[in-house]
C-alpha positions as CSV (number, residue, x, y, z in Angstrom):
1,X,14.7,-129.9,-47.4
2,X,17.8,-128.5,-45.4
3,X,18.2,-125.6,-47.5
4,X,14.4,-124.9,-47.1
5,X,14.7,-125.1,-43.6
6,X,17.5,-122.7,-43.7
7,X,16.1,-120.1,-46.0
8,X,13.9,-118.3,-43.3
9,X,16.5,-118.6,-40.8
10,X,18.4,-116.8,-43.2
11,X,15.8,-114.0,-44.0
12,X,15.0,-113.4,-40.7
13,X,18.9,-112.9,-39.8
14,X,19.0,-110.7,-42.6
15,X,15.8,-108.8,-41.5
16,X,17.1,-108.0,-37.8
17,X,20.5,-107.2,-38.7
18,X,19.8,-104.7,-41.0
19,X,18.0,-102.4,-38.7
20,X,21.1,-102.9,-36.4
21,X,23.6,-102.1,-38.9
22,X,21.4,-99.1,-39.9
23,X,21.4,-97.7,-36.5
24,X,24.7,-98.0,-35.6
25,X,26.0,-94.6,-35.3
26,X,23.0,-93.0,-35.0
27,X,21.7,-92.0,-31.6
28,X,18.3,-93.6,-30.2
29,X,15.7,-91.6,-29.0
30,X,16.9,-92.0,-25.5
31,X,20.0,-90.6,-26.3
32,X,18.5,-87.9,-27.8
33,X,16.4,-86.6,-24.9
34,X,19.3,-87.5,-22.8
35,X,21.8,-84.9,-24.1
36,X,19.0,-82.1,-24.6
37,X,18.2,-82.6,-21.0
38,X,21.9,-82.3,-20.0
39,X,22.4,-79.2,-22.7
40,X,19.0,-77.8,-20.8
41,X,20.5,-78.2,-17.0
42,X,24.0,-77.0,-18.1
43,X,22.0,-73.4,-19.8
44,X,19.7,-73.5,-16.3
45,X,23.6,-73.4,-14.3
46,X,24.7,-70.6,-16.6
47,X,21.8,-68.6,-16.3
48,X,21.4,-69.1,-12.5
49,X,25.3,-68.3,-12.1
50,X,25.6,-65.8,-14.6
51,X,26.0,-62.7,-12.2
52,X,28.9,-64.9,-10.6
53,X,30.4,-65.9,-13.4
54,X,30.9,-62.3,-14.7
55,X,31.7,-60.6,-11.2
56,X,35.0,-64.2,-11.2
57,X,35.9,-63.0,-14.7
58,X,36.2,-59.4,-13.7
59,X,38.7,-60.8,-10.9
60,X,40.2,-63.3,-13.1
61,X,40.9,-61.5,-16.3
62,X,43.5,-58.9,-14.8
63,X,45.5,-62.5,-13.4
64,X,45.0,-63.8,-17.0
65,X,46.7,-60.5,-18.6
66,X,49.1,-60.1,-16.0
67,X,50.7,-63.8,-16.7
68,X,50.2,-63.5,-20.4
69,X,52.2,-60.5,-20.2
70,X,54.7,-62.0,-18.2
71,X,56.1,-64.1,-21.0
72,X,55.9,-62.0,-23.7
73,X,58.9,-60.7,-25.1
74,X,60.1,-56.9,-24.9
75,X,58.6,-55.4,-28.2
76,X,55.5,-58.0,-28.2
77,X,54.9,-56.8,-24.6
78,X,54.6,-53.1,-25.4
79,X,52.4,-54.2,-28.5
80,X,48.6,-54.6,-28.4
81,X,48.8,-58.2,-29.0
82,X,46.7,-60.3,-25.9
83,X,48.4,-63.8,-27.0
84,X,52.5,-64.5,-26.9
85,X,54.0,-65.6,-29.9
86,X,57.3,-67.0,-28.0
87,X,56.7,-67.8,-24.2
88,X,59.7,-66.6,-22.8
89,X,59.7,-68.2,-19.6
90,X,63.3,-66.9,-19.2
91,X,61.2,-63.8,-17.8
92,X,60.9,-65.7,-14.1
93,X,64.5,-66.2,-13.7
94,X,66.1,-63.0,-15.0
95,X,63.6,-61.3,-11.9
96,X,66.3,-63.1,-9.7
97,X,69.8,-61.6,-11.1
98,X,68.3,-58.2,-10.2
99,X,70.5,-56.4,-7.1
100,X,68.7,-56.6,-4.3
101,X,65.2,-58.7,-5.1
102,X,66.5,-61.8,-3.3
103,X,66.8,-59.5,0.0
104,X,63.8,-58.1,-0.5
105,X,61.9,-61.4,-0.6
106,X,64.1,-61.9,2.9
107,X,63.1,-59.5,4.4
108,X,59.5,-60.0,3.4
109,X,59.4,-63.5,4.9
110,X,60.9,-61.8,8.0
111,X,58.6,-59.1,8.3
112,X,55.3,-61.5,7.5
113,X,56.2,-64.3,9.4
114,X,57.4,-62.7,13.0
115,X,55.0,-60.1,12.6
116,X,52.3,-62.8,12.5
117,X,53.6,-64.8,15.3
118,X,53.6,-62.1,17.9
119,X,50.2,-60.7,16.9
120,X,48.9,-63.9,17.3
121,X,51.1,-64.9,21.0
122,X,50.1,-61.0,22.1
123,X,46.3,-61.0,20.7
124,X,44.9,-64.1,22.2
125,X,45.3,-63.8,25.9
126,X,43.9,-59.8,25.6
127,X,41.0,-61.1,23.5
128,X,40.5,-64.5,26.3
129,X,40.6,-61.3,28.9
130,X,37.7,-59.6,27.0
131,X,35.7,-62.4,26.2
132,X,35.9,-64.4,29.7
133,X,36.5,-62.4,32.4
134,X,34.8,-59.9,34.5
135,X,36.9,-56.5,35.6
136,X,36.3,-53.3,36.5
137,X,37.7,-51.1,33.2
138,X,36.5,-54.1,31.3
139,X,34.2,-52.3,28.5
140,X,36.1,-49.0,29.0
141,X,39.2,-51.7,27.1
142,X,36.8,-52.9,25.1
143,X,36.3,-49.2,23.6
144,X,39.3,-48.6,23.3
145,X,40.2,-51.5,21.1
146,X,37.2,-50.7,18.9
147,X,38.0,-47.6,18.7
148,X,41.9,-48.4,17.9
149,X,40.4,-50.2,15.0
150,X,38.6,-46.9,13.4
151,X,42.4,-44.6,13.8
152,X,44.3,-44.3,10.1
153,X,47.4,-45.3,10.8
154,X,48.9,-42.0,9.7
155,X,47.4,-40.3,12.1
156,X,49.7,-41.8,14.5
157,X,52.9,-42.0,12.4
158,X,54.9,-39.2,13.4
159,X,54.8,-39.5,16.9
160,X,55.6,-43.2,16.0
161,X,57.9,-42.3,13.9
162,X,59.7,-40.0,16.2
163,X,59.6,-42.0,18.8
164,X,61.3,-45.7,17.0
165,X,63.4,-43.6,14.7
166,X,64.7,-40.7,16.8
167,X,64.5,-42.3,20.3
168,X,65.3,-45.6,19.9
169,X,67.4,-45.4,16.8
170,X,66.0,-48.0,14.5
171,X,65.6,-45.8,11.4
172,X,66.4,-47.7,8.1
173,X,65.1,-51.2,9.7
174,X,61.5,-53.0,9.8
175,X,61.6,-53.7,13.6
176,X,59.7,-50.5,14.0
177,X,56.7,-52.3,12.5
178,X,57.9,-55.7,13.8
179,X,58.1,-54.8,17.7
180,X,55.1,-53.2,17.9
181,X,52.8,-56.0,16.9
182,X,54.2,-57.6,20.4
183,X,51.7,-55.7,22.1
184,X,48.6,-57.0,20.3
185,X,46.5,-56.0,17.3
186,X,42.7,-54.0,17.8
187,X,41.3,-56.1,15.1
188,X,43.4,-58.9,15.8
189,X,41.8,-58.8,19.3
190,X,38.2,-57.9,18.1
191,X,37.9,-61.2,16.0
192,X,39.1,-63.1,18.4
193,X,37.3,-61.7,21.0
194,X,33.8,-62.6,19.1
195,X,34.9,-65.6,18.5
196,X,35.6,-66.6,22.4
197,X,32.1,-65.4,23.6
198,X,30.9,-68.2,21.7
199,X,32.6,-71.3,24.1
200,X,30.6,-72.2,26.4
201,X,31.5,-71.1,30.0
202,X,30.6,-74.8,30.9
203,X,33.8,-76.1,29.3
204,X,36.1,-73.6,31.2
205,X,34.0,-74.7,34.4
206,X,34.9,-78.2,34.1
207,X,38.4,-77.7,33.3
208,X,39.1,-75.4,36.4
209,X,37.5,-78.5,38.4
210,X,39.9,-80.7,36.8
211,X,42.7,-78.4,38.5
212,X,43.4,-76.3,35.4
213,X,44.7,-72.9,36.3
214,X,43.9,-69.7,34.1
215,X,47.0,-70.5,31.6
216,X,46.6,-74.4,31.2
217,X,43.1,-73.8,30.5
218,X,43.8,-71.1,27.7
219,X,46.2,-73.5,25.7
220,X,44.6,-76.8,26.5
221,X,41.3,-75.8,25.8
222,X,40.5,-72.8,24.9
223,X,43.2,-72.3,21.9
224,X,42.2,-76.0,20.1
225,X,38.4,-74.9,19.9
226,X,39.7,-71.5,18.5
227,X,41.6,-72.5,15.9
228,X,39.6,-71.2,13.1
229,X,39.1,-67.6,14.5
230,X,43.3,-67.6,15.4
231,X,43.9,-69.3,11.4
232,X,41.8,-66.4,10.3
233,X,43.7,-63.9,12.4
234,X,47.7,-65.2,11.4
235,X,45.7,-65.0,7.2
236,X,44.7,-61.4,7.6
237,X,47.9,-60.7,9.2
238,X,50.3,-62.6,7.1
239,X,48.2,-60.8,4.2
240,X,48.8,-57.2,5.7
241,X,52.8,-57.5,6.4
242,X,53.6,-58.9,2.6
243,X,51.3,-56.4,1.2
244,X,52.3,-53.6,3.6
245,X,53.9,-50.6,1.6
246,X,52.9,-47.6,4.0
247,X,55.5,-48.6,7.0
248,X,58.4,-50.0,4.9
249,X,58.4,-46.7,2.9
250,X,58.0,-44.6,6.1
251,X,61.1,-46.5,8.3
252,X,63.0,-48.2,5.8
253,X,63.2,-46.1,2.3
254,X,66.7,-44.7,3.1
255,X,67.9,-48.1,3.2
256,X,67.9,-50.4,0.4
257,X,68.9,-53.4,2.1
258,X,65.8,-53.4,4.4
259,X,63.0,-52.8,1.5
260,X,60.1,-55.2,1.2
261,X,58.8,-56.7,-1.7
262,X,56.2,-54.0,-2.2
263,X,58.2,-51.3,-1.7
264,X,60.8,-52.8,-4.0
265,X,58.8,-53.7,-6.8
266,X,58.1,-49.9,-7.1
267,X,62.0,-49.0,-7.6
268,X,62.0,-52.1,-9.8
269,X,59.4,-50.8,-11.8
270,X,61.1,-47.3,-12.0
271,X,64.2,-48.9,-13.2
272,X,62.5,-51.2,-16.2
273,X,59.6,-49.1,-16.8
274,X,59.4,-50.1,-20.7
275,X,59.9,-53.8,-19.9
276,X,56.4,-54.0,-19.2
277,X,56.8,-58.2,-19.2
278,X,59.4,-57.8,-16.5
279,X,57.6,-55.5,-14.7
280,X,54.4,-58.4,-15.0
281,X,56.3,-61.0,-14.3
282,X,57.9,-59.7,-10.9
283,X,54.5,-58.8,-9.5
284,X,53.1,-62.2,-10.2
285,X,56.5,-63.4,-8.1
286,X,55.4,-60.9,-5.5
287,X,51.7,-62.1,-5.6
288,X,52.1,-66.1,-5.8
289,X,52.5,-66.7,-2.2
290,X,49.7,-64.9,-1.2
291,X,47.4,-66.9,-3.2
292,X,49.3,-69.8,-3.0
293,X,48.2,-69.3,0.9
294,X,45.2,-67.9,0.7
295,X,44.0,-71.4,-2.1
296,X,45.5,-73.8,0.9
297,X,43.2,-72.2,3.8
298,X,40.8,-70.8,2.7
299,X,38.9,-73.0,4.4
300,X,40.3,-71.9,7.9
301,X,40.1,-68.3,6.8
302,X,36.4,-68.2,5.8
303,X,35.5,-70.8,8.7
304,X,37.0,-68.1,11.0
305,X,35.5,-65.3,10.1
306,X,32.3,-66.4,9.6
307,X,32.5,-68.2,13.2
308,X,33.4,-64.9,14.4
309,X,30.5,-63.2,13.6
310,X,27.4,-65.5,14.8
311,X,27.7,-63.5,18.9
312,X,28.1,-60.1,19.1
C-alpha cells in the first residue's frame, strides 16, 4: 500500500519538474518582451539623439587621434596606422626635459591666473556702476564699453605697443598684457553688467537701511548673489590668457624666457616637426588644464552665462 501511495507522488514530482528543468535557461515570455522593449527605447534614444551624437563625435574624434598619436612611437606615428602597437607613455615625460617648456608653463600660470584676478577685482565695481546707479554720462559709458567689445585688438596694437614697449620699457615681458587688464574688461563688464540688472533694487534698499555703505553692500551682497555671472567671467578669462598667442608673440617673441605655452608649442613644433607623437603629446599637455577646468565648472560657467542673458 505504501509504495502505491507513493507512486503518484512520484509521477506528479516527475511531471512538474520536468517543465522546470526544461525551462531553465530559456527566457519566459516576459523576459522576452522585456528586453525587446528595452532594445526598442535604447533605438528611440539613438534616433532622437542622433544629430547630437554625431555633432560630440565630430568634437570628440580629433581628442581621440590626438591622444592616440601621443603614444605612438616615431615611425608608427608618421604611419597611417589609427591604433598603437607599443604605448609609449615615455612620450609625457620626455615633453619635460625640453629647454624651456617648464618656464613656459610658469609663465602661463602667471599670465592666466593674475590676469584673471585683476579683470575680475577691476570689472565688477564698473559693471555694479552700470547696472545700479544713475549718472549723467551713464549710457554714453555704456557705449563705449559695447563698443570696446566690437574693436580687433590689432587695431589698437601699435599704439599699445609703442606705448608699453617704447615708453615704459617692458618689451620682452607679459606685464604689457598683464597691467592692462587692471583697468577692466568690455566684455568682462558687459556680462556682468546684465547679470546685476537682474537683483532686485529691494535687496540693496534693505541693506543701505541696515547701515551698509556703497562698498559693504557690493561685497556682502551683491558679489555672493553674483557668483555665477563673476565664475563665468574668471572661465572665459582664464580661457583667453592660456590660449592667448596674439600678445605673447607681439611683446614677448624676442625673449625666450618669457614665452607662453602657446607661443612655445609653435617653436617646439618647429624644432620636432617629424615627431609628430611629440608634437601630439605636448599639445594635449598644453590643453589638459583647460578642460580639466572647464569639466569641474562647467556648471558655474553655463549657469552664468545663461543668467546673464534673461534682462537686457
Amino acid at each position: 500500500m505504501s509504495n502505491v501511495a507513493t507512486t503518484p507522488d512520484s509521477a506528479d514530482s516527475g511531471l512538474t519538474s520536468k517543465p522546470a528543468r526544461a525551462n531553465k535557461g530559456v527566457p519566459n515570455s516576459s523576459a522576452i518582451a522585456f528586453r525587446k522593449a528595452k532594445r526598442r527605447r535604447t533605438l528611440e534614444w539613438i534616433a532622437v539623439h542622433s544629430v547630437g551624437l554625431a555633432v560630440a563625435l565630430v568634437f570628440i574624434l580629433p581628442f581621440v587621434f590626438l591622444f592616440l598619436t601621443s603614444v605612438m612611437t616615431d615611425d608608427q606615428a608618421l604611419s597611417s596606422n589609427y591604433w598603437p602597437t607599443h604605448w609609449v607613455w615615455s612620450n609625457y615625460r620626455a615633453i619635460f626635459d625640453v629647454p624651456g617648456f617648464g618656464t613656459w608653463w610658469k609663465n602661463t600660470v602667471e599670465y592666466a591666473v593674475l590676469g584673471t584676478l585683476l579683470t575680475v577685482v577691476s570689472s565688477v565695481p564698473v559693471a555694479y556702476a552700470l547696472a545700479k546707479f544713475r549718472f549723467p554720462g551713464r549710457r554714453l559709458a555704456m557705449m563705449l564699453v559695447i563698443s570696446m567689445m566690437m574693436l580687433p585688438p590689432q587695431v589698437i596694437i601699435i599704439p599699445m605697443y609703442l606705448f608699453w614697449a617704447k615708453q615704459m620699457n617692458m618689451d620682452g615681458t607679459l606685464w604689457p598684457l598683464i597691467i592692462p587688464m587692471a583697468f577692466g574688461d568690455a566684455f568682462s563688464i558687459f556680462l556682468l553688467r546684465q547679470f546685476l540688472l537682474t537683483i532686485p533694487k529691494e535687496y540693496l534698499d534693505a541693506a543701505k537701511v541696515d547701515g551698509c555703505g556703497e562698498l559693504r553692500t557690493l561685497i556682502k551682497v551683491v558679489l555672493p548673489m553674483a557668483k555665477p555671472a563673476i565664475s563665468a567671467v574668471a572661465l572665459f578669462q582664464f580661457f583667453y590668457c592660456w590660449n592667448d598667442y596674439f600678445g605673447p608673440q607681439i611683446y614677448a617673441s624676442d625673449n625666450p624666457a618669457a614665452w607662453t605655452l602657446s607661443y612655445g608649442l609653435q617653436s617646439f613644433h618647429g624644432a620636432h616637426h617629424t615627431n609628430w607623437n611629440l608634437t601630439m603629446a605636448a599639445t594635449l599637455l598644453v590643453m589638459a588644464p583647460v578642460i580639466i577646468v572647464f569639466f569641474f565648472a562647467q556648471k558655474a560657467f553655463i549657469e552664468g552665462v545663461t543668467l546673464t542673458g534673461v534682462k537686457g
